[in-house]
C-alpha positions in Angstrom: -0.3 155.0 32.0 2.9 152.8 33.3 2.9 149.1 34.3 2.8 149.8 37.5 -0.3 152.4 37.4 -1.9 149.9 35.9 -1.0 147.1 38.6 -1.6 149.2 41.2 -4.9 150.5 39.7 -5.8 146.7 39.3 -4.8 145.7 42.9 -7.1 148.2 43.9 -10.0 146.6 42.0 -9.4 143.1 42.8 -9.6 144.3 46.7 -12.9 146.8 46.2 -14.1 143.4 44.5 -13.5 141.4 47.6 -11.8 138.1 46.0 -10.0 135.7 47.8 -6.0 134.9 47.6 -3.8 131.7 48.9 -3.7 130.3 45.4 -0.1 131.3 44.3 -0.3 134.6 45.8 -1.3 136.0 49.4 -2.1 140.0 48.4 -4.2 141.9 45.5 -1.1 143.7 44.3 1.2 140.2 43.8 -2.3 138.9 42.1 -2.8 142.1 40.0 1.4 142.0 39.1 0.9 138.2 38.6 -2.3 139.2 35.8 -1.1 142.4 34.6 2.1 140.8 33.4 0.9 137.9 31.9 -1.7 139.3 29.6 0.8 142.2 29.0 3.6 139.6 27.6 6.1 140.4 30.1 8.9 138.2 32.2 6.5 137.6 35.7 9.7 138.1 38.3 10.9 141.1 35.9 8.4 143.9 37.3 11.5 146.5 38.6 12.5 146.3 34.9 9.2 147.3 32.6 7.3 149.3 35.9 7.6 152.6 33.8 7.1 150.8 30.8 4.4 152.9 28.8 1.1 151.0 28.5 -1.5 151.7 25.6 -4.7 151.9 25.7 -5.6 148.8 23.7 -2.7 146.7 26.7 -4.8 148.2 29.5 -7.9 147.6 28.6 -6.9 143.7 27.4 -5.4 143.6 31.7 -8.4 145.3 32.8 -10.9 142.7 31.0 -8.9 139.8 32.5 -8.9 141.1 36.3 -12.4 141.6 35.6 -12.6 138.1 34.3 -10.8 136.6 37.8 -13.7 138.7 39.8 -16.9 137.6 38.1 -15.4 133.8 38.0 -13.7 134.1 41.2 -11.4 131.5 39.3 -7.9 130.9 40.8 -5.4 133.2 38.5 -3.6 129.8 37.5 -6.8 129.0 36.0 -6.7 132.0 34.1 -2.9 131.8 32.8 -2.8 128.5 32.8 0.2 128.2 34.5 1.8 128.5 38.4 5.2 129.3 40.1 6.5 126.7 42.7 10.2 127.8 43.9 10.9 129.5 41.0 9.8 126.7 38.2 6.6 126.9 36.3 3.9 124.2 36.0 1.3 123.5 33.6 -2.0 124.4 35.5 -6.0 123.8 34.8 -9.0 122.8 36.9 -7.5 119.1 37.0 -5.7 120.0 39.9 -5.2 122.4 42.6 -3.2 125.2 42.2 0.8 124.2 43.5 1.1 125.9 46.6 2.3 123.0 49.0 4.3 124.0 51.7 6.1 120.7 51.3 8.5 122.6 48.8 10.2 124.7 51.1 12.2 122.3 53.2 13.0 120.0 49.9 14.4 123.5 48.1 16.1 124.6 51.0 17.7 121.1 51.8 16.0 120.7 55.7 14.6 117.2 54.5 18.6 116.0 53.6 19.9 115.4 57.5 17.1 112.3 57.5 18.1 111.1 53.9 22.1 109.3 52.9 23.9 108.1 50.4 21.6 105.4 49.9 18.4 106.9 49.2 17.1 106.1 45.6 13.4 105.9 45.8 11.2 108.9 46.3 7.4 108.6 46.6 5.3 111.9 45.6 1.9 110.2 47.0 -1.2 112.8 46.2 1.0 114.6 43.4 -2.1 116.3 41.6 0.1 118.2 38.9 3.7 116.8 39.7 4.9 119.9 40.9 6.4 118.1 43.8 7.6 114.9 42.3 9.4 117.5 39.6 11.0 119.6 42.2 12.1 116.5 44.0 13.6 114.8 41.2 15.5 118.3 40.2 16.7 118.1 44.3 18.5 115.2 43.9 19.2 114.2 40.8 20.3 110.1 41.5 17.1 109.6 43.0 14.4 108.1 40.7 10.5 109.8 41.4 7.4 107.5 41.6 3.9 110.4 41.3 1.2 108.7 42.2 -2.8 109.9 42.4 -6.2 108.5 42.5 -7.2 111.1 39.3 -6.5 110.4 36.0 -7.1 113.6 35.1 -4.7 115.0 37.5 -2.2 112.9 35.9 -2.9 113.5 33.1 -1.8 117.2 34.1 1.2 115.6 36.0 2.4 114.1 32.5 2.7 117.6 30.9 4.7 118.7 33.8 7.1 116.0 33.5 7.4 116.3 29.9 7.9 119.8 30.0 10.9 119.4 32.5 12.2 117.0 30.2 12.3 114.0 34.0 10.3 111.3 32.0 13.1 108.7 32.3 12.9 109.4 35.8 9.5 110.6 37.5 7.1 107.2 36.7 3.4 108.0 37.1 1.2 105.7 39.0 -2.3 105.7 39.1 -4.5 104.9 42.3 -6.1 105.0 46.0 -3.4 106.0 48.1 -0.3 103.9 48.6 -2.5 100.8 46.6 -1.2 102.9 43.8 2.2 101.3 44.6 1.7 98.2 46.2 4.7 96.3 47.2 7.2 99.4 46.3 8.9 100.3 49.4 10.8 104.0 48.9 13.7 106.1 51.3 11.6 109.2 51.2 7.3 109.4 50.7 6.3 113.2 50.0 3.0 113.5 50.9 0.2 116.6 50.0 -3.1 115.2 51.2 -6.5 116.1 51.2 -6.6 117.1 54.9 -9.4 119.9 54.9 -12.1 119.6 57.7 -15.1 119.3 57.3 -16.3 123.1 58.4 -13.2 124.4 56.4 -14.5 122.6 53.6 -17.8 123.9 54.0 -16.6 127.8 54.3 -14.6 127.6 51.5 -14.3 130.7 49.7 -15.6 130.4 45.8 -12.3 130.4 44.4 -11.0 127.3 46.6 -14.3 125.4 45.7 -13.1 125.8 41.9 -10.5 123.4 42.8 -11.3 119.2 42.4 -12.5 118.9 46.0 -11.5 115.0 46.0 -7.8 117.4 46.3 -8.8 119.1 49.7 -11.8 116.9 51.6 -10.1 115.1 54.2 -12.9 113.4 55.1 -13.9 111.3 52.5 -14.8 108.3 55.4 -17.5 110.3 57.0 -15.0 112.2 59.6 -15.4 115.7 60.6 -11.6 116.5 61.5 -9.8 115.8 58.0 -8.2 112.7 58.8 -9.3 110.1 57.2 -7.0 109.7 54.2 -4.2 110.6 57.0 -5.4 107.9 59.1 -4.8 104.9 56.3 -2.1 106.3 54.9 0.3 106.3 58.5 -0.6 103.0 59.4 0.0 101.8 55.9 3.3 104.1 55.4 5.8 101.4 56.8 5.0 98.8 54.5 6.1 101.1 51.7 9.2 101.9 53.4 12.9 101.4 53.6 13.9 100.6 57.2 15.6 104.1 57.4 13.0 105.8 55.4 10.7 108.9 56.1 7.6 110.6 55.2 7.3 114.0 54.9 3.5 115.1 55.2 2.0 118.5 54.9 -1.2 119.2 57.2 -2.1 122.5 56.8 -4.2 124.4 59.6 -5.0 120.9 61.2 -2.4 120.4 63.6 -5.0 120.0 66.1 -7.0 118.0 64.4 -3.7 115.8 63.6 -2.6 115.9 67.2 -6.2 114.5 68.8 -6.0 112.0 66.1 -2.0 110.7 66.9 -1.7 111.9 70.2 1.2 109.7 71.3 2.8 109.8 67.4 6.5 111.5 67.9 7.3 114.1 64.7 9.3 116.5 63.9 7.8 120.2 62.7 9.9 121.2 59.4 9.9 125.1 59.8 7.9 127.1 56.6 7.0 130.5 55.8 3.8 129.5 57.2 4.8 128.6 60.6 6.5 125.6 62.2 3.1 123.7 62.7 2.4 122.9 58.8 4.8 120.1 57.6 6.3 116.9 59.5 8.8 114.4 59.4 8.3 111.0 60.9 10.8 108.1 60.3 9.4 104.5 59.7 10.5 103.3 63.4 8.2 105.9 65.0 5.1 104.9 62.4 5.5 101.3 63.9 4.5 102.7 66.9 1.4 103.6 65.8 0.5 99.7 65.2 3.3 97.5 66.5 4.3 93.9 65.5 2.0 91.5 67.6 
């Protein structure tokens, strides 16, 4: 048997098995390449070079006892490696946090956050940063900017810490504990990167088993008693220009909710940041059009 028989014979079992993806991959083969590999030993974004690789018996049946492992736990495969790809860089993952998939990394990578930013921005704000993935990618972005990584969990920061030491951005990613933006009360920042909980309340409640796995207080948006996912949305946008320069913007990530988001700030002006998810995921709102949403008496 070859690497790749054996990926494609565990893709196969992963999908007879019914399990659910969205956690660092979208398809049983990347999953089964993603597992196969790992347990295997071999470079993760190297499967063209070991595919005909001969694979013993004593290799296949180690791969074949982990994607049996992922179906009867219906853990997340980070879970299982302990580790997860965001644009190319690996993070430290365990059930602290939810697995780094935000959607928020694409337009930092790819530079469609810089037209809003100058010169003078110094101060980013990773608000919500479970493992630091974003407050790390940020701080690797732009390398003069200093990272504040903030999060209600301790134990997600404490996840967060070996991120930041394992990128070696401890003199510049600081890592502030607490509810929201009391985490950093009177900071004000150029830039606020924001992953929220934002699931709904009948999302939440047809989660599949591998998405319940992960620390709910990551996902529930409705923490307040709301059905629509809002609530930590709702605090943070009316709070959001106190913590801001007077050019500054936040960049917020809601997910499937742009409904829910729109019937909630029906007259708030943003702009959609393009994903590979769809235009309707991620937004950009400068601190001017915030202050519409409660303006100076």
């Amino acid at each position: 048997m070859t690497v790749i028989e054996l990926i494609e014979r565990s893709s196969a079992r992963l999908t007879e098995a019914g399990v659910s993806f969205g956690q660092g991959t979208s398809n049983a083969f990347d999953e089964a390449a993603w597992l196969v590999l790992w347990r295997l030993g071999l470079p993760l974004d190297g499967l063209d070079d070991v595919a005909e690789r001969a694979v013993s018996a004593d290799e296949a049946a180690a791969a074949a006892g982990l994607i049996e492992q992922r179906i009867n736990t219906r853990q997340p495969a980070a879970y299982l490696t302990g580790e997860a790809w965001l644009q190319g860089v690996p993070f430290t993952v365990d059930p602290r946090v939810i697995v780094p998939r935000s959607l928020i990394a694409e337009p930092l990578a790819e530079g469609s956050i810089d037209a809003w930013l100058s010169d003078r921005t110094q101060r980013v704000l990773d608000l919500c940063t479970g493992n630091g993935s974003l407050a790390v990618l940020a701080a690797m972005a732009w390398p003069d900017v200093t990272v504040d990584a903030a999060d209600l969990s301790a134990d997600a920061l404490a996840v967060a810490r070996l991120n930041v030491d394992r990128h070696h951005l401890a003199d510049r990613i600081t890592l502030l504990q607490g509810d929201g933006l009391a985490a950093v009360a009177g900071r004000r920042y150029d830039l606020i990167l924001c992953n929220p909980p934002y699931v709904n309340r009948a999302s939440m409640a047809a989660l599949p088993a591998e998405f319940r796995a992960e620390p709910a207080l990551a996902l529930d948006g409705n923490a307040a008693g709301s059905d629509d996912g809002m609530d930590f949305i709702r605090n943070l946008l009316l709070q959001a220009p106190d913590h801001l320069s007077p050019e500054g913007v936040l960049v917020l990530e809601i997910g499937h909710e742009r409904p829910h988001f729109e019937a909630a700030f029906p007259t708030l002006d943003v702009v959609w940041l393009p994903t590979s998810a769809g235009d309707d995921q991620v937004l950009l709102v400068t601190r001017d059009t915030l202050l519409t949403l409660n303006p100076t008496p």
